[in-house]
Predicted model as a PDB file, atoms N, CA, C, CB and O in Angstrom, pLDDT in the B-factor column:
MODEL        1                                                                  
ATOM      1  N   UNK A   1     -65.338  15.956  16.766  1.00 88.00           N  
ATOM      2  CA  UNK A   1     -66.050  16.117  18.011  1.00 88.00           C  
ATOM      3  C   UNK A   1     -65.885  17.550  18.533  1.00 88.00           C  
ATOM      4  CB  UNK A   1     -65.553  15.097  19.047  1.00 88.00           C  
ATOM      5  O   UNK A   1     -66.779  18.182  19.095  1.00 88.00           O  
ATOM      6  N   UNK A   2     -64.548  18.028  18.266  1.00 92.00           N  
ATOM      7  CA  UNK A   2     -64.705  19.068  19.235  1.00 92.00           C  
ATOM      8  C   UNK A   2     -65.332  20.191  17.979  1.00 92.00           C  
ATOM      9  CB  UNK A   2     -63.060  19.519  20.188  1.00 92.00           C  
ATOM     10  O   UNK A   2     -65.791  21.259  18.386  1.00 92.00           O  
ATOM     11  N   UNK A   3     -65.330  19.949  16.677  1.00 92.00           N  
ATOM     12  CA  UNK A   3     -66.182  21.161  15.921  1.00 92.00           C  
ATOM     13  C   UNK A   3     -67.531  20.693  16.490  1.00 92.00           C  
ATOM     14  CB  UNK A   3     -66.132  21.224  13.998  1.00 92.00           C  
ATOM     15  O   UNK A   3     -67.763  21.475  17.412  1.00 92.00           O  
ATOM     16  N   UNK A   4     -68.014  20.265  16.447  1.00 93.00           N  
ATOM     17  CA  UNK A   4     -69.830  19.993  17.299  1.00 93.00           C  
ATOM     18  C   UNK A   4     -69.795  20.600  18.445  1.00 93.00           C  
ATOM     19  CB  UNK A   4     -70.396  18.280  17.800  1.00 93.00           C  
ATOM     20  O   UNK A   4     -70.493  21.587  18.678  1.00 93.00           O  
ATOM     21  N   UNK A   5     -68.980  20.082  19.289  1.00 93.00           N  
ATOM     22  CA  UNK A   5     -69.197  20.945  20.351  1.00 93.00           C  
ATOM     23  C   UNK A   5     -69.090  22.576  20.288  1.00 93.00           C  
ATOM     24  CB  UNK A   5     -68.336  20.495  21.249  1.00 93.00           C  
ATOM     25  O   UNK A   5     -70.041  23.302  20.580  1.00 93.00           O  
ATOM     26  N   UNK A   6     -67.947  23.008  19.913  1.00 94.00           N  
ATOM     27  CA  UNK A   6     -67.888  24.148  19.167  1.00 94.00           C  
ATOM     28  C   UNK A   6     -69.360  24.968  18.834  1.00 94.00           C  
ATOM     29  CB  UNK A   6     -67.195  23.701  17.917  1.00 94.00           C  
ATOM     30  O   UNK A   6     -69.631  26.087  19.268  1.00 94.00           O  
ATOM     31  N   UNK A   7     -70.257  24.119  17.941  1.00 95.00           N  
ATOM     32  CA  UNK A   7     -71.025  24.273  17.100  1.00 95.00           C  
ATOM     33  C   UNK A   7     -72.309  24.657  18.423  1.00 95.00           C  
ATOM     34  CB  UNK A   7     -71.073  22.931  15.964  1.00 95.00           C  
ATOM     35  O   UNK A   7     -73.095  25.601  18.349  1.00 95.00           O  
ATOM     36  N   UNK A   8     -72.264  24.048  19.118  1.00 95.00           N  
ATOM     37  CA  UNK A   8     -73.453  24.285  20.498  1.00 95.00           C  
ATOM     38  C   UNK A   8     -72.714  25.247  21.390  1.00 95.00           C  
ATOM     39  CB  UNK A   8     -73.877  22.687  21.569  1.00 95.00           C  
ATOM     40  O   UNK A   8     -73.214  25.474  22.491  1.00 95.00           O  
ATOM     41  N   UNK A   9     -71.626  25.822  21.070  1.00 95.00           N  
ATOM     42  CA  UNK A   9     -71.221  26.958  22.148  1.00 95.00           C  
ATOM     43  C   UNK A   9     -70.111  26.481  23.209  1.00 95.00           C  
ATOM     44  CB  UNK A   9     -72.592  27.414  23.033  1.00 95.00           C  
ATOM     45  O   UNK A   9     -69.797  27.096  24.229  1.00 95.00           O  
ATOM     46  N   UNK A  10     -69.423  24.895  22.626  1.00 94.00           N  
ATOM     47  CA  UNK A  10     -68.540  24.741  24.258  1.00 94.00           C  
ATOM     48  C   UNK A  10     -67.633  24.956  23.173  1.00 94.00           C  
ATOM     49  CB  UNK A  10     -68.421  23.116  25.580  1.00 94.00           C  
ATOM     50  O   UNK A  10     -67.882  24.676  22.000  1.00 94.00           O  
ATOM     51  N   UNK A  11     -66.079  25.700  23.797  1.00 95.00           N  
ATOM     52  CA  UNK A  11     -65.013  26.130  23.177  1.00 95.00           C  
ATOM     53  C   UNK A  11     -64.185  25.188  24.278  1.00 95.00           C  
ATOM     54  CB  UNK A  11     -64.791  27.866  23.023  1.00 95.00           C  
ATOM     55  O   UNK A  11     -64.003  25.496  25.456  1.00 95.00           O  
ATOM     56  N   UNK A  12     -63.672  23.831  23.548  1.00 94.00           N  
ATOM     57  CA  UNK A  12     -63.108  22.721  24.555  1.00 94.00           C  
ATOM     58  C   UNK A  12     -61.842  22.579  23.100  1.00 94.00           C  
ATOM     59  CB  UNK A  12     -64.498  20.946  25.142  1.00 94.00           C  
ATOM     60  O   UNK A  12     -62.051  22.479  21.891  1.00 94.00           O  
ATOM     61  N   UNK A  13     -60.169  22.643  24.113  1.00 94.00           N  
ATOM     62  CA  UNK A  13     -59.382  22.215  22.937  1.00 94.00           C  
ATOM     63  C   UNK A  13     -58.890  20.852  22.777  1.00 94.00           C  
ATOM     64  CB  UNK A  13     -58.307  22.972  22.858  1.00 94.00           C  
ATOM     65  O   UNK A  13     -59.729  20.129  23.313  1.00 94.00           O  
ATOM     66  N   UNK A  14     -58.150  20.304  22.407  1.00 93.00           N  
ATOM     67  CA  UNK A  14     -57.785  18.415  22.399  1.00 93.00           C  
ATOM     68  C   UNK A  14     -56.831  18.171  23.603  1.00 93.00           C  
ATOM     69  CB  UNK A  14     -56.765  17.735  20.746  1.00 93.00           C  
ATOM     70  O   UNK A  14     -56.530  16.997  23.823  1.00 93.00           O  
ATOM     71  N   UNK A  15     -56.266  19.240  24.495  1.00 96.00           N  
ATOM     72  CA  UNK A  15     -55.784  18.972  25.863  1.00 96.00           C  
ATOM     73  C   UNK A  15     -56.633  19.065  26.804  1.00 96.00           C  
ATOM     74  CB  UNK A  15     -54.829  19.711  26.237  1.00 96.00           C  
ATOM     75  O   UNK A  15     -56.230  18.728  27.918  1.00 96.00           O  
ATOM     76  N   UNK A  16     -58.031  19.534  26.674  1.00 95.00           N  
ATOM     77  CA  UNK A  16     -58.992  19.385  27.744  1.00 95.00           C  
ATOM     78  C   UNK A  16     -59.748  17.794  27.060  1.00 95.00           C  
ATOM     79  CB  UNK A  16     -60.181  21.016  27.897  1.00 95.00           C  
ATOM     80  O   UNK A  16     -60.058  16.882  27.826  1.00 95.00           O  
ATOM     81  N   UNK A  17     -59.864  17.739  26.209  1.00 94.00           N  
ATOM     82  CA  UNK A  17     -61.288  17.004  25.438  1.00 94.00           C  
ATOM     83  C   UNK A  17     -60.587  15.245  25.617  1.00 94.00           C  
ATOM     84  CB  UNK A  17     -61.610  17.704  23.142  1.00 94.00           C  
ATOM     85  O   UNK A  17     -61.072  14.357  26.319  1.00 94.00           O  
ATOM     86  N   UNK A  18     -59.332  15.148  24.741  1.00 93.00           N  
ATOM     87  CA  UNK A  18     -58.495  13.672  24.973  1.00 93.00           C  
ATOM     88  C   UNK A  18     -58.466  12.867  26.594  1.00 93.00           C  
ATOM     89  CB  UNK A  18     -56.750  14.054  24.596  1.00 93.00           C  
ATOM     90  O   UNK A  18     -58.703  11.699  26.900  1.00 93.00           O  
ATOM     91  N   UNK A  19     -58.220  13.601  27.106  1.00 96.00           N  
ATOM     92  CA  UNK A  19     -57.948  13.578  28.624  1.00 96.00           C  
ATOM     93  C   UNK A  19     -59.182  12.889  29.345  1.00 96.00           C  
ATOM     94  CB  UNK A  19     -57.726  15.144  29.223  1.00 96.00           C  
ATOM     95  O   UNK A  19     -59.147  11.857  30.016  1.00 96.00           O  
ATOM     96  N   UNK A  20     -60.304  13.703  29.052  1.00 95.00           N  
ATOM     97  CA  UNK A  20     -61.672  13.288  29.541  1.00 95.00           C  
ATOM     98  C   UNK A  20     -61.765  11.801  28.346  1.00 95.00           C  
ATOM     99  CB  UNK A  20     -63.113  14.836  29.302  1.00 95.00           C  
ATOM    100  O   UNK A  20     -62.224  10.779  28.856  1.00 95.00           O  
ATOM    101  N   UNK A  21     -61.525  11.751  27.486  1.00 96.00           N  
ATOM    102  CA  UNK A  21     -61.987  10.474  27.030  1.00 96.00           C  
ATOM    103  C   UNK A  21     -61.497   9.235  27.281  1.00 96.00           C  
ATOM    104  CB  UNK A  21     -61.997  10.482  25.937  1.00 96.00           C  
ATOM    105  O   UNK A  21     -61.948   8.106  27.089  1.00 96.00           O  
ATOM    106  N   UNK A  22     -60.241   9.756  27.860  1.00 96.00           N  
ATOM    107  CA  UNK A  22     -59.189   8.682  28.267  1.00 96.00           C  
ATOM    108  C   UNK A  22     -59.773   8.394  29.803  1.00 96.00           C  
ATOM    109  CB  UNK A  22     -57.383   9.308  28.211  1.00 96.00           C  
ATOM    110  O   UNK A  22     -59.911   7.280  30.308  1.00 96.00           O  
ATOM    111  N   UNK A  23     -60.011   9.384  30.277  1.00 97.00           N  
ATOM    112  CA  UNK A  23     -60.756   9.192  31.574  1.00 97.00           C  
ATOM    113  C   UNK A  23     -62.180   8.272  31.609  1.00 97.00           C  
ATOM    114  CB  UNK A  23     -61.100  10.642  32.052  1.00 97.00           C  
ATOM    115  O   UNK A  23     -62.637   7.400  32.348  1.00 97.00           O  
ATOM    116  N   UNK A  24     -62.440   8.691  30.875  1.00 97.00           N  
ATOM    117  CA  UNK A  24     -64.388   8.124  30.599  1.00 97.00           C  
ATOM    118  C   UNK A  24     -63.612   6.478  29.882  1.00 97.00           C  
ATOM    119  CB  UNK A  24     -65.885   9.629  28.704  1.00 97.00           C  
ATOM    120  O   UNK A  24     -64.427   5.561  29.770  1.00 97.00           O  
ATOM    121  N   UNK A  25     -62.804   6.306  29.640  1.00 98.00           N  
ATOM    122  CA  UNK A  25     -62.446   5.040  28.635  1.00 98.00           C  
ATOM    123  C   UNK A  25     -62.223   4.061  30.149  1.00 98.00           C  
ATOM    124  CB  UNK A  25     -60.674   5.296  27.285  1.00 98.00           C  
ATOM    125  O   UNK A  25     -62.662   2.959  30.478  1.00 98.00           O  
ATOM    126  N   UNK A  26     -61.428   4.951  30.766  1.00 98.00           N  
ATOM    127  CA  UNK A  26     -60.749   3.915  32.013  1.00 98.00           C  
ATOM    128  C   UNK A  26     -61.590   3.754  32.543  1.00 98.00           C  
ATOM    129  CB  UNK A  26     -59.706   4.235  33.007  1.00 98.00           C  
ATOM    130  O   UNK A  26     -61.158   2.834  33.238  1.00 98.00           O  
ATOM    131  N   UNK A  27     -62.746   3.905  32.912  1.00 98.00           N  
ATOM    132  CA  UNK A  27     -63.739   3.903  34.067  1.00 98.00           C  
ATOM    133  C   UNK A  27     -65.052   3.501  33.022  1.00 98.00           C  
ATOM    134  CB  UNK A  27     -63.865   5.607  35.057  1.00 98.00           C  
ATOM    135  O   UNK A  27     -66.127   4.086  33.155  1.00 98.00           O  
ATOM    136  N   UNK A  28     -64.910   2.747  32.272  1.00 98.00           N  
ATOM    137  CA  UNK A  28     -65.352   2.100  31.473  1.00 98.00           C  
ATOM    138  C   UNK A  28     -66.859   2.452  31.272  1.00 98.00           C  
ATOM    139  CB  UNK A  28     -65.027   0.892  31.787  1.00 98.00           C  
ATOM    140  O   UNK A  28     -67.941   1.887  31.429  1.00 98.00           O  
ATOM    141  N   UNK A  29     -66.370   3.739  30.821  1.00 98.00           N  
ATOM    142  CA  UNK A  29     -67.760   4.740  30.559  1.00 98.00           C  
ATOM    143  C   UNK A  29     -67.964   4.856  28.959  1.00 98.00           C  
ATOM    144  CB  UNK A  29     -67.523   6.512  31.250  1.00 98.00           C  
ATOM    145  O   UNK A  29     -69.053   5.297  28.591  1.00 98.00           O  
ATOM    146  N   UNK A  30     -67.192   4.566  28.157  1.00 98.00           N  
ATOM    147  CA  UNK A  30     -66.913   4.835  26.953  1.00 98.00           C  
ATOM    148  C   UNK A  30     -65.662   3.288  26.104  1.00 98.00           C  
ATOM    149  CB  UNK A  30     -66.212   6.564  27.176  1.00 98.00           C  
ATOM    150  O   UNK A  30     -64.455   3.199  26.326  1.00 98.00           O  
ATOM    151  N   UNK A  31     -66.343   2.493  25.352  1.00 98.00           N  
ATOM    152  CA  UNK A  31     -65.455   2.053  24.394  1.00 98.00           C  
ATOM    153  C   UNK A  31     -64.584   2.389  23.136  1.00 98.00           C  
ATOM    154  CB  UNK A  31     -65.931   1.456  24.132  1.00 98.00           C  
ATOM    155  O   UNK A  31     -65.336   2.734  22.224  1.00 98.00           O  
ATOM    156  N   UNK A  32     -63.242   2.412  22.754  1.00 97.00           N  
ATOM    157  CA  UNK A  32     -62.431   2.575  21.948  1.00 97.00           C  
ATOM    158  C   UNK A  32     -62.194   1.541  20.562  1.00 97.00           C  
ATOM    159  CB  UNK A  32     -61.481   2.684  22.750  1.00 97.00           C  
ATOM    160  O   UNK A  32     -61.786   0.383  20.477  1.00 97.00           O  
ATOM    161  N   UNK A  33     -62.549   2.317  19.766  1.00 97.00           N  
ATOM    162  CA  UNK A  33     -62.475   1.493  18.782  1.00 97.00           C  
ATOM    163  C   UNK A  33     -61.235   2.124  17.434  1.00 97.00           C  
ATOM    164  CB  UNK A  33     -64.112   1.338  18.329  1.00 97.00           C  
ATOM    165  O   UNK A  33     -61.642   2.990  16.660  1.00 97.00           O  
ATOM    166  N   UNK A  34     -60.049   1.689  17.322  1.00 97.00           N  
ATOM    167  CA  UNK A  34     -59.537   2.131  16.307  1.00 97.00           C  
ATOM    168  C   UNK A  34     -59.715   1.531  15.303  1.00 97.00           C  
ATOM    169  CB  UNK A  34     -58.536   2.302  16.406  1.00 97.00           C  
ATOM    170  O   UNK A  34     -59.632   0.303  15.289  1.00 97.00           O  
ATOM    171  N   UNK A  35     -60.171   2.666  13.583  1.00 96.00           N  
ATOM    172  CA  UNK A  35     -59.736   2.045  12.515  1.00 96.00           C  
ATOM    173  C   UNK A  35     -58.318   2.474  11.607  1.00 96.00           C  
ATOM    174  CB  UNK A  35     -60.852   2.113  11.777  1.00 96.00           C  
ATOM    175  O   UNK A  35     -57.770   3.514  11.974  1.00 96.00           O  
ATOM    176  N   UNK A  36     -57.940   2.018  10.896  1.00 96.00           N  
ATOM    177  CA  UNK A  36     -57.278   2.842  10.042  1.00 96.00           C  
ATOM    178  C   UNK A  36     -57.908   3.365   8.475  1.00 96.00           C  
ATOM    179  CB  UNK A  36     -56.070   2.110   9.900  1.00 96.00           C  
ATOM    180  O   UNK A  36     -58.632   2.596   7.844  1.00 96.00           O  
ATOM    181  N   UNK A  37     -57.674   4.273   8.113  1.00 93.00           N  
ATOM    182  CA  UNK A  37     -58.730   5.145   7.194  1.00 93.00           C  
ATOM    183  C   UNK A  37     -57.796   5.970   6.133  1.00 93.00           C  
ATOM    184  CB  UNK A  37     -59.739   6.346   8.228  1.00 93.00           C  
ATOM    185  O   UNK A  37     -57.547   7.143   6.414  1.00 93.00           O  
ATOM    186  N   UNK A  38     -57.319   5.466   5.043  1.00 95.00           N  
ATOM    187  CA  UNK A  38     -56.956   5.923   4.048  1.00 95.00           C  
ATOM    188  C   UNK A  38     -55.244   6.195   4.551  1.00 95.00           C  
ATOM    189  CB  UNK A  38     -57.968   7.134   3.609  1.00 95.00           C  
ATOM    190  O   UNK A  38     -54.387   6.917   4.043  1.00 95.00           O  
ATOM    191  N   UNK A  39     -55.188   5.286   5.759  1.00 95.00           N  
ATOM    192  CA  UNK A  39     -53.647   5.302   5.929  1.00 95.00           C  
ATOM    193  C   UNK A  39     -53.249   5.762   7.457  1.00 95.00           C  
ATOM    194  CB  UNK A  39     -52.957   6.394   4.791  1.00 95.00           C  
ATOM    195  O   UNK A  39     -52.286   5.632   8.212  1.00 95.00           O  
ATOM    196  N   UNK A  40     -54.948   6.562   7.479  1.00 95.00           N  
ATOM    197  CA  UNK A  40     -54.524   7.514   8.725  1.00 95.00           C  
ATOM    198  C   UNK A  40     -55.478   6.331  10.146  1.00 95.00           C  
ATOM    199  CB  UNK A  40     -55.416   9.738   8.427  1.00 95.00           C  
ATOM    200  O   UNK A  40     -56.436   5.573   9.993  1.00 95.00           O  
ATOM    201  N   UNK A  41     -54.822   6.600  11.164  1.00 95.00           N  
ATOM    202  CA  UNK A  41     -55.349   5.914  13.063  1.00 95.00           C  
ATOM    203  C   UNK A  41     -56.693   6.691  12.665  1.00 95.00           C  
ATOM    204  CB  UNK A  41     -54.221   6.715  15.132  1.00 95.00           C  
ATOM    205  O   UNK A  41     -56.600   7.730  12.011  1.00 95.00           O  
ATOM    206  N   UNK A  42     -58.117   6.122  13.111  1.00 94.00           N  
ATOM    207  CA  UNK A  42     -58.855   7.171  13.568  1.00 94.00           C  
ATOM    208  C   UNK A  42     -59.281   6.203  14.870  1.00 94.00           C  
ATOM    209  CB  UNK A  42     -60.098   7.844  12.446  1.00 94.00           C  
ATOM    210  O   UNK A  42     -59.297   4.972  14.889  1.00 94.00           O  
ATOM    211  N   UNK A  43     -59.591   7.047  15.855  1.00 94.00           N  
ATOM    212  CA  UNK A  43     -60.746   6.584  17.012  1.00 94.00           C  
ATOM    213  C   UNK A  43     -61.364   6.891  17.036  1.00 94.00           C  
ATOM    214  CB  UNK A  43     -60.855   6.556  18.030  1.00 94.00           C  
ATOM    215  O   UNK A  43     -61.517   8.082  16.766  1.00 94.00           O  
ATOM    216  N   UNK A  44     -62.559   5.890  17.476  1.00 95.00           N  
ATOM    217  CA  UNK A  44     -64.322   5.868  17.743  1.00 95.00           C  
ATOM    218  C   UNK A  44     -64.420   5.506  19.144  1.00 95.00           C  
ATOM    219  CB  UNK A  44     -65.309   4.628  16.766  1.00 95.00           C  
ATOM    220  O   UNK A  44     -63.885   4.573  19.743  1.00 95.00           O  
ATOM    221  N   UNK A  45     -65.144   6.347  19.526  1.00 96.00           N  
ATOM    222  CA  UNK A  45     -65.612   5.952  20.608  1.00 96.00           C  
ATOM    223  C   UNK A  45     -67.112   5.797  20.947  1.00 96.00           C  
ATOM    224  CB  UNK A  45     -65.087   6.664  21.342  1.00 96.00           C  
ATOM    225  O   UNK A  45     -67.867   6.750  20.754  1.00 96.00           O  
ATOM    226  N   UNK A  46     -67.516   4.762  21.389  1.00 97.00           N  
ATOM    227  CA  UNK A  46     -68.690   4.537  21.918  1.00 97.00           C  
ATOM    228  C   UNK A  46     -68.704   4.321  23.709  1.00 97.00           C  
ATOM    229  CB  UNK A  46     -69.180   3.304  21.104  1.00 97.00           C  
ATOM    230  O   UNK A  46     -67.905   3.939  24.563  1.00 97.00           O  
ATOM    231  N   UNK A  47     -70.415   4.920  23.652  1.00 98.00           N  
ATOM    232  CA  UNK A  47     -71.093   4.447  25.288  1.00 98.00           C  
ATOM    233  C   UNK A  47     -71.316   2.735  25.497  1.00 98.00           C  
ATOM    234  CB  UNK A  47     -72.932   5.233  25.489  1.00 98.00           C  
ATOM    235  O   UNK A  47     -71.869   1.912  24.768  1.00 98.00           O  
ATOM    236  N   UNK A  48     -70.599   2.590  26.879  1.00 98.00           N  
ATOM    237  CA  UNK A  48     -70.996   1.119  27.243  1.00 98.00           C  
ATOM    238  C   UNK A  48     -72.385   1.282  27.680  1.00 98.00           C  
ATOM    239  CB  UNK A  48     -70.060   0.387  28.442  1.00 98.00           C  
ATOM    240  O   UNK A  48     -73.222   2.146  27.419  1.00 98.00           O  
ATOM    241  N   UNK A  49     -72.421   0.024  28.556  1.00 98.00           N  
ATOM    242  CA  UNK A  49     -74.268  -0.165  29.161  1.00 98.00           C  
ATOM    243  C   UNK A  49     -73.749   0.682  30.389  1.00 98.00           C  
ATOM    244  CB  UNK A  49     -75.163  -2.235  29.694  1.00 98.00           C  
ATOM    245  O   UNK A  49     -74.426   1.649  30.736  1.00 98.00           O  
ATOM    246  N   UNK A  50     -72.502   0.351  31.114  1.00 98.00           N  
ATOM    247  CA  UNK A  50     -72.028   1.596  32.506  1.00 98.00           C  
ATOM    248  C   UNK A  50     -72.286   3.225  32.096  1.00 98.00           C  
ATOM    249  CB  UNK A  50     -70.001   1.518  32.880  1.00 98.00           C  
ATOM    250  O   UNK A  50     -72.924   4.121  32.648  1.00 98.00           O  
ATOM    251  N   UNK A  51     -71.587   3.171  31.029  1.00 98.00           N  
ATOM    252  CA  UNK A  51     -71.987   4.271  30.718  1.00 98.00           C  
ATOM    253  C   UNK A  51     -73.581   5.365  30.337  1.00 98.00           C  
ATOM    254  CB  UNK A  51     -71.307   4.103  29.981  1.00 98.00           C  
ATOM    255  O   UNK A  51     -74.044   6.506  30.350  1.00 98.00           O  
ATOM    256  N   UNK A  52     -73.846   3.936  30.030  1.00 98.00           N  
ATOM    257  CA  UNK A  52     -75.554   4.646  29.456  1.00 98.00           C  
ATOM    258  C   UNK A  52     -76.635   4.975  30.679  1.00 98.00           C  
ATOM    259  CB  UNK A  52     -76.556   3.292  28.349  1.00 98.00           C  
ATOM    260  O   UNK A  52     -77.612   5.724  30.695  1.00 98.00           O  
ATOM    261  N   UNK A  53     -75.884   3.845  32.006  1.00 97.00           N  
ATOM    262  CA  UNK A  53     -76.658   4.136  33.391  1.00 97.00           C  
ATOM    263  C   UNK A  53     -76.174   5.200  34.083  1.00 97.00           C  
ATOM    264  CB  UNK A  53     -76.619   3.023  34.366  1.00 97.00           C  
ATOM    265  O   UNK A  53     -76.937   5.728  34.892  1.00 97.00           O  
ATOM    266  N   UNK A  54     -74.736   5.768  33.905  1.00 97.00           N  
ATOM    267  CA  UNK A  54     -74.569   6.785  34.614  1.00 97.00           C  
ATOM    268  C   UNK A  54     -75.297   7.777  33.965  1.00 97.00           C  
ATOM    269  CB  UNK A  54     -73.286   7.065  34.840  1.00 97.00           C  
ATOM    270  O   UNK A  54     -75.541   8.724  34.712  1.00 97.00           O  
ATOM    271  N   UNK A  55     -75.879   7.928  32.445  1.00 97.00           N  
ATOM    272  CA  UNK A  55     -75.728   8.933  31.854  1.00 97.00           C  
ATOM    273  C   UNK A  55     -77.631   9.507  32.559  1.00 97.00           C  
ATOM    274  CB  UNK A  55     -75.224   8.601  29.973  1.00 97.00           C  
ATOM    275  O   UNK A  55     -78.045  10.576  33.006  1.00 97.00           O  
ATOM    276  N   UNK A  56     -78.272   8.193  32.328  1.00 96.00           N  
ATOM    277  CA  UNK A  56     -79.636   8.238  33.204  1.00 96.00           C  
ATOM    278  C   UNK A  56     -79.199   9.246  34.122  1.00 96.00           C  
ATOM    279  CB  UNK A  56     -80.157   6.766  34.018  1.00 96.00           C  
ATOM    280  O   UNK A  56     -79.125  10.464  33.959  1.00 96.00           O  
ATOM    281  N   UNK A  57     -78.906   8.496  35.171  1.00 96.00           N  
ATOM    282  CA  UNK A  57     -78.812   8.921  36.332  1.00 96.00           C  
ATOM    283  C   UNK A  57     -78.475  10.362  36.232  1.00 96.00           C  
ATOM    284  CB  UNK A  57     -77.942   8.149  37.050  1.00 96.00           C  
ATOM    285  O   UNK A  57     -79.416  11.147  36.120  1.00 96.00           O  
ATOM    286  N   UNK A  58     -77.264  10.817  36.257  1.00 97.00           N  
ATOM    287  CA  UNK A  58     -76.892  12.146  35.826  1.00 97.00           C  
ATOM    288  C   UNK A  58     -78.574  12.642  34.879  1.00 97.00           C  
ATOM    289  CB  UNK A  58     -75.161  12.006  34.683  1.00 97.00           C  
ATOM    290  O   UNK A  58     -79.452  13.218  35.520  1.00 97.00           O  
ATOM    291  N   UNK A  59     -78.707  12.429  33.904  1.00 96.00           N  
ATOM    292  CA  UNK A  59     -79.496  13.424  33.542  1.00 96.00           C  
ATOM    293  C   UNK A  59     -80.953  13.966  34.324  1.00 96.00           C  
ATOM    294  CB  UNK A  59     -79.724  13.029  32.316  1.00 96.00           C  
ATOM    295  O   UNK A  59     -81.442  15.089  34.208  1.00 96.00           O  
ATOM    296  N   UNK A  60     -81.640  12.493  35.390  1.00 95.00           N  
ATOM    297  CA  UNK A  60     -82.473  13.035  36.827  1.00 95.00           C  
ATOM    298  C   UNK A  60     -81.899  14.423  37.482  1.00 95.00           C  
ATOM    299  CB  UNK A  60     -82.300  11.795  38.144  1.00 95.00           C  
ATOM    300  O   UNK A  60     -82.499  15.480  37.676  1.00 95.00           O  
ATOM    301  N   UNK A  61     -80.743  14.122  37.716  1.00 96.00           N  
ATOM    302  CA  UNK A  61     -80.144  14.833  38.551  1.00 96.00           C  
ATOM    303  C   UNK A  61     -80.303  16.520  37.904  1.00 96.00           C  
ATOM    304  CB  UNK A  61     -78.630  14.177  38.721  1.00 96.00           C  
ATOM    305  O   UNK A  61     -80.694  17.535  38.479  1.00 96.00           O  
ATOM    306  N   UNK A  62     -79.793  16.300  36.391  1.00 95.00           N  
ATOM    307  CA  UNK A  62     -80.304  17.876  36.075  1.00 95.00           C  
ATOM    308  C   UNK A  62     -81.113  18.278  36.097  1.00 95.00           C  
ATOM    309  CB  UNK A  62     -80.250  18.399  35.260  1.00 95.00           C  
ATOM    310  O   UNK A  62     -81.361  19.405  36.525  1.00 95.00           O  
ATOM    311  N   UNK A  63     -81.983  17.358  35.554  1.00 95.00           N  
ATOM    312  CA  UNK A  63     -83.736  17.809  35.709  1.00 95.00           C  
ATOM    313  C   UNK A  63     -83.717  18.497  36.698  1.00 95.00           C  
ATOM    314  CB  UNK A  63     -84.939  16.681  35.970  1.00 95.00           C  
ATOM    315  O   UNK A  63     -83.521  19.711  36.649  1.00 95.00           O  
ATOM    316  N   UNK A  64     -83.998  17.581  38.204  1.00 94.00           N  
ATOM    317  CA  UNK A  64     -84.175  17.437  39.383  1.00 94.00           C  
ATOM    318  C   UNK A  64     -83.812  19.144  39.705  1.00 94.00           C  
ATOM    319  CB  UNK A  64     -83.271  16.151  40.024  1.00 94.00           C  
ATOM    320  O   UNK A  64     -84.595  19.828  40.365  1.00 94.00           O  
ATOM    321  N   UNK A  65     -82.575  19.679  39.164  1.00 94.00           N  
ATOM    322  CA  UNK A  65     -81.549  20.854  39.768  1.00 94.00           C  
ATOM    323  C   UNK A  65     -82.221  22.053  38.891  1.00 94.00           C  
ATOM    324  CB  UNK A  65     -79.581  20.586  39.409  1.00 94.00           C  
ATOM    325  O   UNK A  65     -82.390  23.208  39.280  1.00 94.00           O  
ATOM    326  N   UNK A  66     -82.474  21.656  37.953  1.00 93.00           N  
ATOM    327  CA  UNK A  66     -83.142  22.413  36.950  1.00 93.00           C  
ATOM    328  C   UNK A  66     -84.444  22.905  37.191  1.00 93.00           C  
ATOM    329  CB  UNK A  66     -83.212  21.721  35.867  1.00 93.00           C  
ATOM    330  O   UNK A  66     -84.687  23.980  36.644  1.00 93.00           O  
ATOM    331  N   UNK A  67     -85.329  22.406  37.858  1.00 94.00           N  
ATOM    332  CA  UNK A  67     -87.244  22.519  38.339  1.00 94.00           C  
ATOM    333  C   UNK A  67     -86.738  23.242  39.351  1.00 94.00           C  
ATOM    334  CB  UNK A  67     -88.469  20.922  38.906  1.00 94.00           C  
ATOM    335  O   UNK A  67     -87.390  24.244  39.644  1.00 94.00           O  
ATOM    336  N   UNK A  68     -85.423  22.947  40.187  1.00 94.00           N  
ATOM    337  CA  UNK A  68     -85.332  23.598  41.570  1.00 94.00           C  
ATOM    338  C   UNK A  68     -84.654  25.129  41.680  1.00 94.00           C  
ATOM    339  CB  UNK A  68     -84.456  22.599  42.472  1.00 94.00           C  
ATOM    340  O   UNK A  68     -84.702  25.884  42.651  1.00 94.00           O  
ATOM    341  N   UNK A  69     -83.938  25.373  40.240  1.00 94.00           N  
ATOM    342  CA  UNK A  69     -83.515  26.520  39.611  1.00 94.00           C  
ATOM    343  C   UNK A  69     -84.810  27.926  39.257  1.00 94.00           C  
ATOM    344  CB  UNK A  69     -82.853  25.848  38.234  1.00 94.00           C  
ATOM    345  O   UNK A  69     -84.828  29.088  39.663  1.00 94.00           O  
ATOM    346  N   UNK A  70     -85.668  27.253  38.445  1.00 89.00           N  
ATOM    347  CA  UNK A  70     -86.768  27.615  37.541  1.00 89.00           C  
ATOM    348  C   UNK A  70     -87.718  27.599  38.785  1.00 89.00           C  
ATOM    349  CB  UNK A  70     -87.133  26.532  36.145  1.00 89.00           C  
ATOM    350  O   UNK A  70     -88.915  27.855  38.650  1.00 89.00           O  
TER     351      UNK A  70                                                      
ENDMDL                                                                          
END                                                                             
């Protein structure tokens, strides 16, 4: 995750990036899914349906800020 982001220009390290997911997890913005994978923990995370309505919402809002920018 954080090479993608990387990859679009955000320079985010795993003490900013973990934190927010743990945050977005508690506020049940995001589901946790661990597997184990050749020995090793990995986590997945997915968007709930809470999550997918805030994400609406929020993205009006840029628009909205964005037409009023431009």
């Amino acid at each position: 995750m954080i090479s993608e982001l990387k990859r679009h220009g955000y320079n985010i390290s795993p003490g900013t990036l973990y934190p927010l997911l743990h945050k977005m997890e508690k506020e049940n913005l995001l589901a946790k899914r661990i597997e184990i994978v050749e020995g090793k923990k990995r986590i997945y995370y997915s968007i709930t349906s809470q999550g997918e309505n805030l994400l609406k919402k929020l993205r009006g809002k840029v628009k909205e800020l964005f037409h009023e920018i431009i």
